[in-house]
Steps between C-alpha positions, in 0.01 A plus 500: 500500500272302698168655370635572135270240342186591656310720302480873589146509602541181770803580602458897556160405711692217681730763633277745580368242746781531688448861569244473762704265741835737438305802553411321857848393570605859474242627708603253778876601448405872526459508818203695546298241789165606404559394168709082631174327615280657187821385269561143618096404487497663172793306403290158626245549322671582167699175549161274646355688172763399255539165621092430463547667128773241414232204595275692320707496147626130598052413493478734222830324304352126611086601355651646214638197390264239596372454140776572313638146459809530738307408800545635880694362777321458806753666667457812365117552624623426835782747450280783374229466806778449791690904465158648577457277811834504633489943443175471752667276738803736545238747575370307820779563744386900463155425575595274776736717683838321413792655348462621143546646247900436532403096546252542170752699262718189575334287415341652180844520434611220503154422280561767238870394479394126415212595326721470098515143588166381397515703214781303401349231525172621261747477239356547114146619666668875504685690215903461540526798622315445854742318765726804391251780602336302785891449651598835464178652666510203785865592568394867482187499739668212733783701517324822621264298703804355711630877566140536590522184764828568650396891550200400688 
């Protein structure tokens, strides 16, 4: 299994962070309409929210290490401040008047789905257990977030 490395305490918290977006996807697919709109902006935000979190660990991964010898790519500052940015943008065609959130989802999507990548490239600045937990929770959030999109 995927997640067998990761130890229990990471890994049962990791996928009790998927919770929240499934428990919107089934309140969209329940069919009750007073419940769709409440669902799909909840849904947003959980994804905007994750997606701001990851930058957050990516700063957290990159300050952690500054001193410890291994030095920091430059790459991964930029990295860490750009989710939190791009999760506010996607919030702008709401407050504008355009289409969202069905727009948004996709393209925190596409986002969260990507999103393993530049923890493969941090490389020996995370435990060896990481990329596996961080692709199993990006393909598990992406995944519901795209039901999410295409339901809107």
């Amino acid at each position: 299994m995927l997640l067998s490395r990761v130890p229990p305490f990471p890994r049962w918290l990791g996928l009790a962070g998927l919770l929240p977006q499934a428990a919107c996807l089934l309140a969209v697919w329940s069919g009750v309409g007073e419940w769709r709109w409440t669902a799909l902006a909840a849904a947003w935000a959980y994804a905007a929210l994750i997606f701001s979190f990851l930058g957050g660990m990516w700063w957290g991964i990159a300050a952690a290490r500054v001193n410890d010898g291994k030095g920091v790519p430059g790459w991964l500052w930029l990295a860490a401040v750009a989710p939190s940015l791009i999760a506010l943008a996607s919030f702008m065609p709401w407050v504008l008047g355009y289409p969202w959130p069905a727009p948004s989802l996709a393209v925190l999507t596409l986002l969260l789905l990507a999103s393993p990548l530049v923890d493969a490239r941090i490389g020996d600045l995370v435990p060896q257990w990481w990329l596996r937990m961080r692709l199993a929770l990006s393909l598990g959030l992406g995944t519901i977030t795209l039901l999410l999109a295409m339901a809107a």
